[in-house]
N, C-alpha and C positions, 0 to 999 in steps of 0.2 A: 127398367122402364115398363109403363103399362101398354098391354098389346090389346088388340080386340080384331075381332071377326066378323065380317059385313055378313050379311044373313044371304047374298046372291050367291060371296063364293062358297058358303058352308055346301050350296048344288050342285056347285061346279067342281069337279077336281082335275078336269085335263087340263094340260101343260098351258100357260098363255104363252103363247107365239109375237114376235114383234110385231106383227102387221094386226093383233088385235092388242098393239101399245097406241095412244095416240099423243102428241107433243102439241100442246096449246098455247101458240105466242110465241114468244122469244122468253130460254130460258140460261142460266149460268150457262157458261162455257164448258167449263169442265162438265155438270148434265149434260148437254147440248153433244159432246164430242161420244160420250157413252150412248146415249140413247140410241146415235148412228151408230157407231162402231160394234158395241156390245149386243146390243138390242136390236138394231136394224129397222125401227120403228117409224111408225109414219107422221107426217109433219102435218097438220092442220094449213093450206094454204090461207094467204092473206085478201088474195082477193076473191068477191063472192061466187062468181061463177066456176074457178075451181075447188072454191070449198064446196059449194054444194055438189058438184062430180063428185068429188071425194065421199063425204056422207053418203052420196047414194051409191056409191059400192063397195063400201066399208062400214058406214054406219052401225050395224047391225051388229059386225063381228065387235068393235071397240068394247074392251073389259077394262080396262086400263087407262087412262090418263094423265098426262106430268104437265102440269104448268109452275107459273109463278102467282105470287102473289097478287101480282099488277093484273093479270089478265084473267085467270081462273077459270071454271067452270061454270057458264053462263045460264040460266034458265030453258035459251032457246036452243042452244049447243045440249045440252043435257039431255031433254026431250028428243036431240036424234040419235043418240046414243042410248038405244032401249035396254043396252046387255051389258054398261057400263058395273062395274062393281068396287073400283075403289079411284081416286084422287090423288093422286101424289103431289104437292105443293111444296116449292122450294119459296122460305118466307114464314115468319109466323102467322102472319094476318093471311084470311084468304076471306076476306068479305066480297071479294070478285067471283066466289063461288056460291050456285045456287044451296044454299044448304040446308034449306027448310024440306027443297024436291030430294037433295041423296038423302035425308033424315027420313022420308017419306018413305024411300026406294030402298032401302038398305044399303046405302052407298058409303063405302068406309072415306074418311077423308084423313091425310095425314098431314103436317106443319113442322117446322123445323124450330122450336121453341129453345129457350134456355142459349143453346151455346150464341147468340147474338145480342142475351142481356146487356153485356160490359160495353159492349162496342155502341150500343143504342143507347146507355147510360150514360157511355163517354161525349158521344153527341149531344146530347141532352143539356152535360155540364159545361159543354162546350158553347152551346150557345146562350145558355144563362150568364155566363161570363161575358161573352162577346156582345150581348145587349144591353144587357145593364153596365156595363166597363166602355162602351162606345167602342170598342176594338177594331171592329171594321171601321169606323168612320175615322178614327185616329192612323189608320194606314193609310187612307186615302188621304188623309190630311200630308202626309211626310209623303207619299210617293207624289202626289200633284204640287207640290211645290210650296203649297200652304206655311209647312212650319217654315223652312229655310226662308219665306219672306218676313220674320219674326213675327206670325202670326201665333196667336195660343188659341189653342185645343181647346173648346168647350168642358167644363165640368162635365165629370159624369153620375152615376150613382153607386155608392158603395153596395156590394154582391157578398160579403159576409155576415153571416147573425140577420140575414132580413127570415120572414115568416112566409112558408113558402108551401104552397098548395098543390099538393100532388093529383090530377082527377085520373084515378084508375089506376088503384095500387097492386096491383101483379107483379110478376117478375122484374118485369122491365122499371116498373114505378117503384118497386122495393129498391132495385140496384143505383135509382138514381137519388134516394132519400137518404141509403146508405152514402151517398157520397155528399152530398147538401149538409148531414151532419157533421161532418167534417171541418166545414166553413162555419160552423157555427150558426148553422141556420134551424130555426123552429119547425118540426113538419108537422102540417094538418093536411086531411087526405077526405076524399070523397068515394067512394066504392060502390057498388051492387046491394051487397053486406060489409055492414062493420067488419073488422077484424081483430077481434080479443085478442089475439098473438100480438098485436103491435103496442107500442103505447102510444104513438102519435095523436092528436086529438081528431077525432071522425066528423064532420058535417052531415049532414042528413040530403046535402042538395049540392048541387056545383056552384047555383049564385049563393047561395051561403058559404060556402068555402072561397070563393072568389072576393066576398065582402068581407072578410075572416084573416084576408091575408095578404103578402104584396108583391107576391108571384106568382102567378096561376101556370103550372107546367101539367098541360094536355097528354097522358099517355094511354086513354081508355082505349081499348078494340075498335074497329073500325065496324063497320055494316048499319044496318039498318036501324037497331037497338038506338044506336048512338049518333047518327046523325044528327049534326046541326044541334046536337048538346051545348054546348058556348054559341049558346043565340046571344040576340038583342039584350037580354034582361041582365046574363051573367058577364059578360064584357062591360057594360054599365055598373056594373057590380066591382071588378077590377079598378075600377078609380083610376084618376088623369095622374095620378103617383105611381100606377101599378103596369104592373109587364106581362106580356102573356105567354108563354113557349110551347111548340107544339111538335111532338116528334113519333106522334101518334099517326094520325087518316088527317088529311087535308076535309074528307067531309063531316068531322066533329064538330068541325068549326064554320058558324053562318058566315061565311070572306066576305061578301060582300059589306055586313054588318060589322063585322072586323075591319076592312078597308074604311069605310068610316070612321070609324072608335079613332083609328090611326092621324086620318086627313083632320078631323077634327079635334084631337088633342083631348079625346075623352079617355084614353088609356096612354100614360108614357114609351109605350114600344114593344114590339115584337120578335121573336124570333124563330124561324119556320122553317123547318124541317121537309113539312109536308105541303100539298097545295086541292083545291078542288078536281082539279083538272087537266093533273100535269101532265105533261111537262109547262104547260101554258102557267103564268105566274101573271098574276092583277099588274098592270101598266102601273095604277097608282103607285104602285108600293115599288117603284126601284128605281126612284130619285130620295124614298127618306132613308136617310139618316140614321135612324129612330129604327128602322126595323132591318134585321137581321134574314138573308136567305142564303137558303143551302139547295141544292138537289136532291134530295131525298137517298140521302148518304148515311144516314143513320147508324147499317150494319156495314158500309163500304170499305172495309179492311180487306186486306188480301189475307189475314190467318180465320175470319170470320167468316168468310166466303166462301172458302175453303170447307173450314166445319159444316154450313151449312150444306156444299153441295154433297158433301161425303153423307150426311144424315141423308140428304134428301134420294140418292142410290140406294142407304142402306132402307127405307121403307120401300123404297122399288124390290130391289132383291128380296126382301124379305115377305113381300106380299107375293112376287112369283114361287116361293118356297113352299114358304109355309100358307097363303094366305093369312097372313097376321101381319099387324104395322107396326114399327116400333116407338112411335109418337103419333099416336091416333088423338083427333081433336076430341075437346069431352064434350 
């Protein structure tokens, strides 16, 4: 794997100490149990008055930082960590990190990429099934008593051989085309850059891949880049025939403007992985039917969790060794 070298620690070469580790948020367990144990390292409190005690007698020494993806390295948390030099992130996405100020600062930031493909793919396929198949609404149908009064089950939509839109084909977006083809399904794909390696057919734009096709499945990076990409134009683009999956950042996608598409039957349904503002999930959307919600379980295996929290020590160790990370983001 490729390593790299923040330019603070190439200064630095005495030992880091746990008390200049810092723990931001709530992280895996198994991290969580090391950090204390192994590391002895300090915990970011949650409410303000003793975070800022803490900063202002530690502040200064912090070289070190582990969160997760959900919380990261914030802009204003950043700035009080003047002698910060690397990031450790349990999670591939870390758009919860300021990463324009470590890009700036020479702040190495690391991510647990790869071993949570399968399990994020699986989800993915999982809920392509489950919303175009009515799956969940067909259990609710048999546990509420529905069928046993000989009611029938609404039709639903066939999920094999449909033309199916991947936005943001990366690892995660490869391992879930790789499975799509299997059903017999068409992939067209929307990217940053084309990609000559594939053959699938490229769109130049998301609302052109979204008109193009008759499943739009969300898997681009999260932050700022990407924000609110599946606005107004390309969900009106998806058609009242068409489904939307997303197992990406809750903020790719305009919810509001999606919660609409939904209420008004201008897209046939959804299924969401992610949310704007989770744990908080839109009121509208959990009496239909039609749209499909998860917790943002995506990588939530117990062999995946696992890999990840084992990568996510081994850039820890490895940046106390050597200074070098073993999955530095590019």
């Amino acid at each position: 794997m490729p390593t790299q070298t923040s330019a603070a620690a190439q200064e630095q070469s005495t030992p880091i100490t746990g008390e200049q580790i810092l723990r931001v948020g709530p992280v895996n367990p198994t991290v969580a149990e090391s950090l204390k144990e192994e590391f002895a390292t300090l915990v970011l409190p949650d409410s303000s008055a003793e975070r800022a005690a803490l900063l202002a007698s530690h502040g200064e020494q912090i070289r070190v930082a582990v969160c997760s993806g959900r919380f990261g390295v914030d802009s204003e948390l950043m700035a009080q960590l003047p002698n910060l030099e690397a990031i450790i992130n349990f999670g591939v996405g870390y758009d919860a990190t300021d990463t324009q100020q470590a890009a700036e600062r020479g702040i190495a930031i690391s991510n647990t990429p790869d071993v949570l493909n399968d399990c994020v793919a699986d989800t993915a396929l999982g809920l392509y099934l489950s919303t175009l198949r009515s799956l969940g609404a067909a259990e609710r149908f048999v546990r509420d008593g529905s069928w046993a009064s000989s009611q029938n089950f609404p039709l639903a939509t066939r999920a094999s051989g449909k033309k199916v839109g991947i936005l943001g084909l990366g690892r995660i977006g490869q391992a879930i085309a790789t499975r799509l083809e299997a059903f017999g399904c068409e992939i067209h794909y929307h990217n940053r850059n084309q990609k000559p390696e594939v053959s699938y057919q490229y769109h130049s734009s998301a609302a052109q891949l979204a008109a193009e096709t008759e499943v739009l499945i969300v898997a681009a990076a999260g932050g700022p880049q990407s924000a609110k990409m599946v606005n107004q134009e390309v969900i009106s683009a998806v058609g009242p025939q068409g489904f939307i999956i997303n197992i990406a950042r809750g903020t790719v996608i305009d919810e509001q403007a999606l919660v609409q598409a939904l209420l008004s039957g201008e897209i046939a349904g959804a299924g969401l992985d992610v949310f704007e503002n989770e744990p908080t999930v839109p009121s509208e959307l959990l009496d239909l039917d039609n749209v499909v919600l998860l917790p943002h379980l995506g990588s939530g295996t117990r062999e995946t969790r696992a890999d990840m929290a084992s990568l996510t020590l081994g850039n820890l160790r490895a940046y106390l060794t050597e200074r070098k990370l073993i999955t530095p983001i590019s």
